[in-house]
N, C-alpha and C positions, 0 to 999 in steps of 0.2 A: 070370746077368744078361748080354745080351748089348745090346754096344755097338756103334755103326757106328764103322768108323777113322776117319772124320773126324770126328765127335762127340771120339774121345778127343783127338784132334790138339789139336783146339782147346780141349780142357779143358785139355792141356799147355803152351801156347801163352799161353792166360789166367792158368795159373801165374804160368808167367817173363814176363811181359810183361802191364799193364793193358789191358785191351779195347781201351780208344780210341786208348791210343798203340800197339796193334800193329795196327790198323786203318789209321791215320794212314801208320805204317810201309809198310804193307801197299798202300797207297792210294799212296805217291810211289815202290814199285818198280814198280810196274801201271805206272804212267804212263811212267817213266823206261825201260822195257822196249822192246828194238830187237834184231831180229834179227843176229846179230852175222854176220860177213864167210862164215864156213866151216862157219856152225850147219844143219844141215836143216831143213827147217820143221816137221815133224813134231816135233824136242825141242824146237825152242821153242816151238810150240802147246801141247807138255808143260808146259814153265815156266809159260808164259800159265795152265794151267787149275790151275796149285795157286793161283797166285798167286789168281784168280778164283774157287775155291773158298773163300778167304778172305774175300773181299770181299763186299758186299752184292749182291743178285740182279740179275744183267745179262740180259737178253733175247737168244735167238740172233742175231737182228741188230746186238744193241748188240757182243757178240762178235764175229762176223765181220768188223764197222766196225772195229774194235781193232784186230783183226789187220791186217786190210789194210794199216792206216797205219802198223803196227809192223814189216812188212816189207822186205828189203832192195830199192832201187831198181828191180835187173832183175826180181827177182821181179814185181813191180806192173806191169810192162811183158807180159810172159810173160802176165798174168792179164787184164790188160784187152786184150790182141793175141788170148786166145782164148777174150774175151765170156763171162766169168766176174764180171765188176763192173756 
């Protein structure tokens, strides 16, 4: 039988944890998620996409929206100074 890893993740995940409440869970780290001071954007796009693997279906726009606003101050400057927003 072959399973994809995230299939089982989230069959392990529904174990230890009710659907709704690790959704719920799942739903107020998404939110709470900020680039922290010394992080590259790259691991935290990493964190972003489990966390969003989790989550219900977001659009590449609604993605890239995310990110942006979860990014640290100069970054947003850097991004919109080289017409990338």
């Amino acid at each position: 039988m072959d399973i994809e890893f995230k299939t089982f993740v989230s069959f392990l995940q529904n174990i230890l944890l009710d659907p709704a409440n690790h959704q719920c869970n799942t739903t107020v780290l998404y939110k709470e998620a900020r680039q922290c001071p010394n992080q590259n954007v790259q691991a935290f796009v990493a964190y972003l996409e489990t966390l969003e693997d989790q989550l219900k279906d977001y659009t590449d726009a609604q993605k890239a929206n995310h990110l942006f606003t979860k990014l640290q101050p100069a970054m947003h400057q850097r991004l919109i100074k080289g017409g990338y927003t």
